[in-house]
N, C-alpha and C positions, 0 to 999 in steps of 0.2 A: 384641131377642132373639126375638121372639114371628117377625118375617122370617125370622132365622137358623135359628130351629128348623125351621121349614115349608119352607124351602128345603131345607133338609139332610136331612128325612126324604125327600121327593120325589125329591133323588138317590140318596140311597140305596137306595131302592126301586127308582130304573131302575140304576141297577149292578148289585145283585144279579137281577135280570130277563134284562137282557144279559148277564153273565158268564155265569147259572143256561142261560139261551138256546143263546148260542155254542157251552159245553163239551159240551150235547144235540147238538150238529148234529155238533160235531166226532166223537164218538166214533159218531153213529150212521153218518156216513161214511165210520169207519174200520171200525166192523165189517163194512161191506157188501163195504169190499174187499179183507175178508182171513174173509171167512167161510169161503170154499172153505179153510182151512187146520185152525179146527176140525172137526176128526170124533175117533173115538175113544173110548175110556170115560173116562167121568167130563170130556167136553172142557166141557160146561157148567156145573160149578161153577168150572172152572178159569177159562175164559172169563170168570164174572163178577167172578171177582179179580182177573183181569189186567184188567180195564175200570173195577173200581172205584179202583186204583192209579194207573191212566191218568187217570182225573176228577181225583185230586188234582195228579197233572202236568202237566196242561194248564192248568187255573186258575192256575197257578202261572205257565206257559210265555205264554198268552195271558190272562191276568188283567189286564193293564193296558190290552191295546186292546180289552177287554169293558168294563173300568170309564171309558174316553174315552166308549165308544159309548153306555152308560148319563147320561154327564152330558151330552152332545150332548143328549139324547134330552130328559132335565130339563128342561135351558135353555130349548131350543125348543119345550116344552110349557107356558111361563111364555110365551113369546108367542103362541101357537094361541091361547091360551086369553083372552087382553089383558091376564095381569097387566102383563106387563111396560112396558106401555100404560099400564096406570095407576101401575107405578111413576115412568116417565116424569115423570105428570103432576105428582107430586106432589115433583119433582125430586130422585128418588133412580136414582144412576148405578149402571152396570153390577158395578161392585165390591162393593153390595151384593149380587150375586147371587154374586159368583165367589167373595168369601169363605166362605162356605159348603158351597160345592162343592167348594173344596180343601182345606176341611178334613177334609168324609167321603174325599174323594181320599187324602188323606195318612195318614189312619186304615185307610186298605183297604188302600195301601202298605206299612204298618207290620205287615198284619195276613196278608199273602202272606210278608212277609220271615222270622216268626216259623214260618207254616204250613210254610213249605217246607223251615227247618232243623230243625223237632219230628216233620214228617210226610214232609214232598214227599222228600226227599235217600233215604233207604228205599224208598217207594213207585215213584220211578225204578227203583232199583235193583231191585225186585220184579217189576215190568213188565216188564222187558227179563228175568230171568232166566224167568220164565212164557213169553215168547215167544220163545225159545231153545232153552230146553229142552222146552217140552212143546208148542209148533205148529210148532216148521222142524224139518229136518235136514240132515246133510252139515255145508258149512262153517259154518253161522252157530252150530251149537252148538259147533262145533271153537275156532271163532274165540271166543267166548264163555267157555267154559274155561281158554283160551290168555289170556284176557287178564287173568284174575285171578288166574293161579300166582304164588306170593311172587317179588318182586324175587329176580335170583340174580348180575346180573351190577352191580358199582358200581366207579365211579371216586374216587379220593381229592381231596380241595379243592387242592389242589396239581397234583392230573394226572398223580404221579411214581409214585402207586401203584394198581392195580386189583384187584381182591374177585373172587372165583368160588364165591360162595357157593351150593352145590348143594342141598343140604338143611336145614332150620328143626329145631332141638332145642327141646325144652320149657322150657329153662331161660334161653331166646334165645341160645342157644348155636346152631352152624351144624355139620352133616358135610360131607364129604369137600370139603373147602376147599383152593382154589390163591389163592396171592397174589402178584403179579405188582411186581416196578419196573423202573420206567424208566429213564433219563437224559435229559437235556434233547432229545438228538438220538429220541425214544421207541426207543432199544436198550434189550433187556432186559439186565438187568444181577445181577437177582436172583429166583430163583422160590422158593417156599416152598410146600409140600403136605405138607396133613396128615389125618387124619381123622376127626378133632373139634377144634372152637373152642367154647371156652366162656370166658363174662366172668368178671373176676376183678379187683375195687376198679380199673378205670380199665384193666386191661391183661386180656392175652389167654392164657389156656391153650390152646398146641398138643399136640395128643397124636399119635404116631407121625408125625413132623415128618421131614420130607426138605427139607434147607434147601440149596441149590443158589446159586452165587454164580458169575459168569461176567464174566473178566477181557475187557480191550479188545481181548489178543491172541488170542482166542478159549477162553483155557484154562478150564477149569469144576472146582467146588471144591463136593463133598458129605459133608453134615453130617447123621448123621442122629442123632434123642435120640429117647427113649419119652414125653419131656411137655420144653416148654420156654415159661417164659415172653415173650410178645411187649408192646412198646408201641407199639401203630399211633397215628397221628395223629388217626383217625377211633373218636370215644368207641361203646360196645357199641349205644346207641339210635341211632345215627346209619345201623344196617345197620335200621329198622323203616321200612322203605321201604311206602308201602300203597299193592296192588296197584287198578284200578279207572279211572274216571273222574274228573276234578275235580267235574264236577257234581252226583258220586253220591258226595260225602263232606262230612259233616256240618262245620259252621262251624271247630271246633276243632282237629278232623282234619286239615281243611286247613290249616289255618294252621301246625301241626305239622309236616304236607307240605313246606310252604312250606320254613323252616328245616332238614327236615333232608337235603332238596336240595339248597340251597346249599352244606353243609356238603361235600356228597358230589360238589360236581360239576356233577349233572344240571341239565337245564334245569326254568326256572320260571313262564316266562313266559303257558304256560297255566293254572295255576294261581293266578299272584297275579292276571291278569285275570278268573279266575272266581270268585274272593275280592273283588274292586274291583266286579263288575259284577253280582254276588246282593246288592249293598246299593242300587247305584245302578238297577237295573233293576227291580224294586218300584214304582217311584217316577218312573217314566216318566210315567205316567196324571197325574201333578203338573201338569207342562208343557203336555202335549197335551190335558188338560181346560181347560184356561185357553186354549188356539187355539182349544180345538172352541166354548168358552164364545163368542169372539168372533167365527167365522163364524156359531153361531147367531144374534146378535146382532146381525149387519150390517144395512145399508138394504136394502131391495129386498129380501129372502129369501123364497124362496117353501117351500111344503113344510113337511111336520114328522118325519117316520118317518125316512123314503124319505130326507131332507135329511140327514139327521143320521147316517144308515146311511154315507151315500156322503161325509158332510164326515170321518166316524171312521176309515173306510176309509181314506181321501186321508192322513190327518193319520198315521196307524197307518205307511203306505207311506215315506212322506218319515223319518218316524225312523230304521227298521228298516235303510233304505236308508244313515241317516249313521250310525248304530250299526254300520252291516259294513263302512264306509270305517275309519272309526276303531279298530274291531276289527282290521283290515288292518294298519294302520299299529301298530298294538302290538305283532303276534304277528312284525312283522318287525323289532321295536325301533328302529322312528322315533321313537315316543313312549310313555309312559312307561304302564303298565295303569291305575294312575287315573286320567289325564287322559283316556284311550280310554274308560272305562267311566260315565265324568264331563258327557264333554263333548256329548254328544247332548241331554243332561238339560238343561244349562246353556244352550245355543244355543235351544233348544223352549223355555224357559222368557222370554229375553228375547224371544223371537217375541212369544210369548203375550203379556206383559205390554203390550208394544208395540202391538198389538192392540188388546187390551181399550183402552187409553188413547185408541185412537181410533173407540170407540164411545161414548165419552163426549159 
């Protein structure tokens, strides 16, 4: 215990060193080249919001090839130093070292997963409206506003019917609403306009209803009432569509997302990869602290810093690299978004393992 403890503090101390390290470079980087966009009054208190929002999302974003390059850094300073020399001697193998190290590993995974659905998921979204709205202009704020107006247009789980919902009521009721069906061949066959929907135990209040019905032989048949009730297929929460990114929506949110797409239609396949891959991607630093464990560990190695920079880098490269093959293949439905979000971790892990067993 008295090993594991010593171990464990010394990674953790080069994790938090290198992650603290990285996310300084990274944002000093980014301000230099986007300072020409602050000016203006009050651009430096705003500035230091949107950069302390960005510290939380980058940690987050590069939190695990910080925490590789901090246990690289550990390891290989158990041999600069000859303990591991003298663990050697005393015939204690490399697993006593790696256990340890994947354990603060797994703990700083657990502890990004948490940060980012309490803090980070906000803090995105913070960041990006600070530098939208108050350092661009033109299209990026246009685009920016455009992309978080409420859902207006939805399809039905069937395909047979579609939503025009224009305007959001307080009471999640919609105005000036068209409701559209099809038939298999997508002929319309039915239109419905009205200028309030409002829910009502499972079914729908139309008010000033223009109900339109259009025969095969072209003939057309209008109905109008002052209120009528409707039963759509699709239940009143099923129109709480949220506007935004996947990345920029808190765990439950999504998962919400998730289901009441399906319901409606829409696609999901970005969404349940970004729900599959905020669990599995934490947790990257697992794998690839157990490779960087074993190149530190190898025969012959020379270096210690400088080694361990360039073995975190290398090992960082090769994931990132099968994380966007496998990412590829899901978002074109080869394979399934846990397996994509899954398997980068799981491939790095039997590297690793395999590794380590031959520095034994």
């Amino acid at each position: 215990m008295i090993l594991f403890g010593y171990a464990a503090r010394r990674t953790l101390f080069a994790m938090l060193g290198a992650v603290g390290g990285v996310v300084a470079i990274y944002l000093a980087v980014d301000f230099v080249d986007n300072s020409a966009a602050f000016s203006g009054h009050g651009w430096f208190p705003a500035a230091l919001e949107l950069y302390a929002n960005k510290a939380v999302v980058v940690t987050r974003e590069i939190g695990p090839a910080a925490m590789l390059l901090g246990a690289s850094i550990a390891v290989s300073g158990f041999r600069s130093t000859r303990e591991w020399t003298a663990m050697r001697a005393v015939g204690l193998g490399p697993w006593r070292l790696a256990v340890p190290v994947l354990a603060v590993t797994f703990t700083a995974g657990l502890a990004l997963l948490v940060l980012h659905d309490t803090v980070g998921v906000r803090a995105a979204e913070r960041a990006e409206e600070i530098a939208a709205l108050r350092f661009t202009r033109g299209g990026d704020k246009v685009r920016y506003l455009a992309a978080r107006e409420p859902k207006r247009w939805f399809r039905g789980a069937d395909g047979r019917r579609i939503y025009h919902l224009r305007g959001h009521l307080p009471d999640g009721g919609f105005e000036n609403v068209t409701v559209l069906e099809v038939d298999e061949k997508f002929r319309l066959v039915r239109r419905i306009d009205a200028d309030r929907m409002h829910p009502a135990r499972g079914d729908w209040i139309l008010e000033d209803v223009q109900d339109r019905s259009f025969a095969p032989d072209g003939a057309m048949k209008l109905e109008r009432a002052q209120a009528r009730r409707y039963r759509f297929d699709e239940p009143p929460e099923a129109f709480s569509v949220v506007a935004g990114r996947p990345s920029q929506m808190r765990w439950r949110t999504l998962v919400e997302q998730i289901g009441i797409r399906r319901r409606l239609g829409l696609g999901t396949v970005e969404f349940e990869l970004e729900r599959d891959n905020r669990v599995a991607f934490p947790f990257v630093a697992v794998p690839g602290a157990l490779l960087a464990l074993a190149l530190a560990l190898r025969r012959n190695r020379k270096g210690h810093v400088a080694a361990a920079l360039g073995e975190a880098v290398g090992v960082s490269l090769l994931f990132w690299a099968a994380q966007g093959v496998s990412w590829a293949l899901a978002l074109s439905g080869h394979v399934p978004t846990a397996v994509a979000a899954w398997a980068p971790d799981v491939l790095f892990l039997a590297v690793g393992i395999v590794a380590v067993q031959r520095t034994s």
